[in-house]
N, C-alpha and C positions, 0 to 999 in steps of 0.2 A: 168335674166334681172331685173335690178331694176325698182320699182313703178313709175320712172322719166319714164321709157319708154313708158309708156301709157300718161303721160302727153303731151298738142300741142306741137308741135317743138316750134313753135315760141315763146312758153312762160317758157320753161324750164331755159331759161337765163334772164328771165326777172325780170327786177330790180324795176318795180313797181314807185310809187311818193314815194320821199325821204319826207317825212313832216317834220317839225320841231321839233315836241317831237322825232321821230323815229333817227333823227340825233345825238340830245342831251337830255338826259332824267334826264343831273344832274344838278343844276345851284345855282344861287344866285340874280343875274341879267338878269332877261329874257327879251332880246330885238328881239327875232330869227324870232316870230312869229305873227306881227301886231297886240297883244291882246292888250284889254284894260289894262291900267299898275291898276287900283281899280275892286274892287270885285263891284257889281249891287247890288246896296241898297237894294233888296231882298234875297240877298244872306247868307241865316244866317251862312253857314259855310265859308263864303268869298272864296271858291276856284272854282267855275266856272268859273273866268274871264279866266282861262286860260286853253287850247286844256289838253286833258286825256291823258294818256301813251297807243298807240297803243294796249298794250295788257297789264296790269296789272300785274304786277309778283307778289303779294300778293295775287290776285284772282287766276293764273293759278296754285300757288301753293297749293292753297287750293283744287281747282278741281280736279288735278293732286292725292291730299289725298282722293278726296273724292271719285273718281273713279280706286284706284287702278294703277295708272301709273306714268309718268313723265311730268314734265311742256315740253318738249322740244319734246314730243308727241300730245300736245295739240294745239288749236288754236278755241281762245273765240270768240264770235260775237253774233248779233242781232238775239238770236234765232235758230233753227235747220234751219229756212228758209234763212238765209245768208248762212250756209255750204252748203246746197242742191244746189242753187245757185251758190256757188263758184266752187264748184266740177264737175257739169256740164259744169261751165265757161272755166274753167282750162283746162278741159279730154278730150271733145267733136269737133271734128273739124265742124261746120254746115255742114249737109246734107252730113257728110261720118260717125260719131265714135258712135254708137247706144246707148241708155241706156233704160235698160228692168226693167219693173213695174209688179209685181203682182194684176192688182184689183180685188174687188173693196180696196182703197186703200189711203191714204192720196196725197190729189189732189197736192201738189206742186211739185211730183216729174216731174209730167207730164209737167206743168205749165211751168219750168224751162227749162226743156227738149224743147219746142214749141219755148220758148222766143231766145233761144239758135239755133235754127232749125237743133237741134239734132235727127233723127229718137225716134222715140220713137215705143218701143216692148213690147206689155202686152200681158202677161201668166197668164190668169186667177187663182187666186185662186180656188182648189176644195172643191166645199161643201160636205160634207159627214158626216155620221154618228156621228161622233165626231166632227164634228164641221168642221170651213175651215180651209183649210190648205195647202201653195205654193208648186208646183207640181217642184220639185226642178230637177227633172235632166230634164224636159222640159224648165224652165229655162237657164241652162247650155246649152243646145242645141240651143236655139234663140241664146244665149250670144255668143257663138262660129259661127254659121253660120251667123250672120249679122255682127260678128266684134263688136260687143258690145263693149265701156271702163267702163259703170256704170253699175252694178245691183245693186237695190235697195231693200231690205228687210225690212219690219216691224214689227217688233218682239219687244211687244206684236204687234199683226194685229190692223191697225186703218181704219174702225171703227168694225174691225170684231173681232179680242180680243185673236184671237189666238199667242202662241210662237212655236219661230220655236227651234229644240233642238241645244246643242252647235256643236254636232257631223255633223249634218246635215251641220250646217254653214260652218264648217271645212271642209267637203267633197265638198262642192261647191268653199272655195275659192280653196283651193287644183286643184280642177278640174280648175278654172279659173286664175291660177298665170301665170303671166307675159300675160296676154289675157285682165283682164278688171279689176277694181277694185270691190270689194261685202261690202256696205254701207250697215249696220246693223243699221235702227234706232229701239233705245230703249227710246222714249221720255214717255214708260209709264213703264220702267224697273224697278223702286223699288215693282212696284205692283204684278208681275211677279215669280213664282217659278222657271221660269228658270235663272241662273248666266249670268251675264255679256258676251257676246262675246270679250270685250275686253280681257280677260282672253287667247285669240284666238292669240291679234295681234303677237307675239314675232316670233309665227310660221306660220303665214301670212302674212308677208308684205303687202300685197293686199287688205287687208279687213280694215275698219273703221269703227268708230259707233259713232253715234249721242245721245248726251244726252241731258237733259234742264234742266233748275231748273224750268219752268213753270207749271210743275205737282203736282207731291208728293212736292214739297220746297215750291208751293203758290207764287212764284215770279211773273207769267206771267206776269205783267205789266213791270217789270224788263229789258226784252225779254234778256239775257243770256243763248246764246246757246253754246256745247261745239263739236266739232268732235276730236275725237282721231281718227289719221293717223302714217302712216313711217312719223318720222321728215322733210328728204327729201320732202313729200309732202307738210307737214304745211309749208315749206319755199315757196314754188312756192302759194300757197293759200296766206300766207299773202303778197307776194308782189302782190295779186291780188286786196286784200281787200283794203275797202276805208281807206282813211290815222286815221279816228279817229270812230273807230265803237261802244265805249262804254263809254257812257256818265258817267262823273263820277259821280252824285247821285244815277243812276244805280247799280256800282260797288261797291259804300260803302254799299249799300242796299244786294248787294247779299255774300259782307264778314259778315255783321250783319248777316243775313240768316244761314249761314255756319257754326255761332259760334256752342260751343258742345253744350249748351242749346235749342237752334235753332234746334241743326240736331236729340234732345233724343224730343221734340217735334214733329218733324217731322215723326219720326218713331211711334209715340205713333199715329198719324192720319193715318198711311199706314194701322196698323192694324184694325185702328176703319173701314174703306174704306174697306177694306177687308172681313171685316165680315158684312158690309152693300153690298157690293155684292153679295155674295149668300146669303142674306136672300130674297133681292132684287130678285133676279132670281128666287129663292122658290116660291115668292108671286109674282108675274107676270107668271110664268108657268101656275098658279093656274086658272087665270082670265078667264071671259069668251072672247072669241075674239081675242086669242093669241096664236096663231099657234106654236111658238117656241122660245123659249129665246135661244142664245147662250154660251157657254161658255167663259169666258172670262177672263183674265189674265192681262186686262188692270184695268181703275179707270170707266168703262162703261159698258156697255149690249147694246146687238144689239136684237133687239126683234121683232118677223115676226107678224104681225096682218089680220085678216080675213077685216077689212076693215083700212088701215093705216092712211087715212085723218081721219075719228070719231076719232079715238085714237088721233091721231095731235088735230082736234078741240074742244076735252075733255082736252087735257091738257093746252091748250093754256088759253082757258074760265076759267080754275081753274089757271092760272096765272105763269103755270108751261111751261117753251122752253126748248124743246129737239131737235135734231139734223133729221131733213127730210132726208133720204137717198133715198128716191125713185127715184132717176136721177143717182144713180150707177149702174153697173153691175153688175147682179144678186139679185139685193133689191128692186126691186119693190114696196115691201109690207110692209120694213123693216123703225125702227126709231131706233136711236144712246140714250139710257138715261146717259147721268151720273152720277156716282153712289155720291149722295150728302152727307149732315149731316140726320142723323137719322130721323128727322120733315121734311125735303125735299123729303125723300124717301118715307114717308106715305103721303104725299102730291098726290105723283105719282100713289100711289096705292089708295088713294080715288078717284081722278079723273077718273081713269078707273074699278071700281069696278063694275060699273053698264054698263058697256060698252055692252055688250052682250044681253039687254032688250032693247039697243034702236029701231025704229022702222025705 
């Protein structure tokens, strides 16, 4: 069965809003689309007055380079949280087609799952020894007995830090083809020793992955998100998407991004990042008041404390926001750091150097 068969019936044929650039994207004379005929006198590059190309074929091809695939696998938008979003829009019929979440875990899968009144199935991540890690054939087991169409993977874990292996992924969509789609996001994948799942799709049809330039590229304000899927799928996703999702200052900002100066920059910050995380970890195991750092694969640390609000009101007072998790499953006691520039990181670790003498 092909990937269409998990998509709703009723949207498999669906032709989506025709807009005006989607119609025509070549011209001389644009009268198609009620734009102002002059550029907004603060427009230094004068081409805002008129709608953007649904999906940039300059940008797709670049992403398509820059993650190993094809433009005609890919489908751009606002962030991983537009694909999360549209996937669920697309896959889930409300209140019959299930999608299963590992937490604790990045909250929008649920989010979207609720707004959609999709069932939503979380299988706990296991904490153990080596850190946590998705208990993957319990997974496949909800995904199968509820009728699951989404599972959703986080690999690295957010905000837990773990990756899942490429084999594992493979054994689960294998296990789940023609049953539900396996959404691999990797929005903290450059950081990560383990490769690409895309690597995966050729011999999955079923599986997808989320990537962003808001991480390791420093775009976030950008909000360019990317999912590789089956072609077939990006066709039913973009007639679902809104007719103009990426604003063109956006776009020239993330081909700038992209250029090769940009991307040997980029890589020169993954390492610096990298090695500010484990030292980062070194020196927070160290402290007094901290139960346990975990390991981590992302651009963060998830760190257990013996009292987690002092730690919170130590760092806040030293002018330093870190990420509260104590409202997830199984974090209680747990804070999110990101691993910053070198003086951000010693920042962190004066703040709580004295933690353990408070009274």
């Amino acid at each position: 069965m092909s990937v269409l068969g998990l998509v709703r019936p009723d949207l498999r044929d669906f032709s989506g809003y025709a807009s005006a650039r989607k119609a025509a994207e070549t011209g001389r004379v644009w009268l198609n689309a009620n734009e102002s005929p002059w550029p907004n006198s603060a427009d230094a590059e004068g081409s805002s007055h008129r709608y953007p190309a649904p999906q940039p074929e300059a940008l797709r091809q670049a992403l398509a380079a820059l993650y190993g695939t094809v433009p005609e696998n890919l489908l751009v938008g606002r962030g991983s949280d537009e694909a999360i979003d549209l996937l669920v829009r697309a896959l889930c019929r409300p209140g019959i087609d299930a999608v299963v979440v590992a937490p604790p875990v990045f909250g929008m899968y649920a989010v979207s799952a609720r707004l959609q009144g999709a069932p939503l199935l979380e299988v706990p991540l296991v904490d153990g020894p080596q850190g946590f890690a998705p208990d993957l054939a319990a997974i496949g087991d909800a995904a199968e007995a509820r009728g699951a169409h989404l599972v959703f993977l986080c690999s690295p874990g957010n905000p837990t830090g773990e990756a899942v292996a490429l084999e594992d992924i493979a054994a689960l969509a294998s296990r789940l083809r023609d049953r539900a789609v396996v959404v691999v996001d990797e929005a903290y994948g450059e950081f990560s020793d383990v490769p690409s799942a895309a690597t995966l799709h050729d011999a999955h049809p079923n599986l997808a992955v989320l990537r962003t330039l808001s991480k390791a590229h420093a775009l976030a304000a950008a909000r360019i998100g990317t999912l590789i899927a089956a072609p077939e799928l990006i066709a039913v996703l973009r007639s679902c998407q809104a007719p103009y999702p990426l604003p063109t200052p956006c776009v020239a900002l993330a081909l700038a991004g992209l250029s090769p100066q940009a991307q040997e920059e980029t890589r020169r910050r993954v390492e610096c990042l990298r090695r500010e995380r484990e030292r980062l970890a070194r020196a927070l195991a160290e402290l007094p008041g901290v139960r346990r750092v975990y390991p981590s694969q992302g651009n963060f640390l998830l760190a257990r404390f013996e009292d987690a609000q002092a730690a919170f009101d130590r760092l806040l007072a030293a002018g330093v926001v870190v990420r509260d998790q104590r409202a997830a499953p199984q974090l209680a006691d747990a804070l999110r750091i990101s691993v910053g520039a070198p003086e951000e990181n010693d920042a962190v670790l004066v703040a709580l150097a004295g933690m353990g003498s408070d009274a």
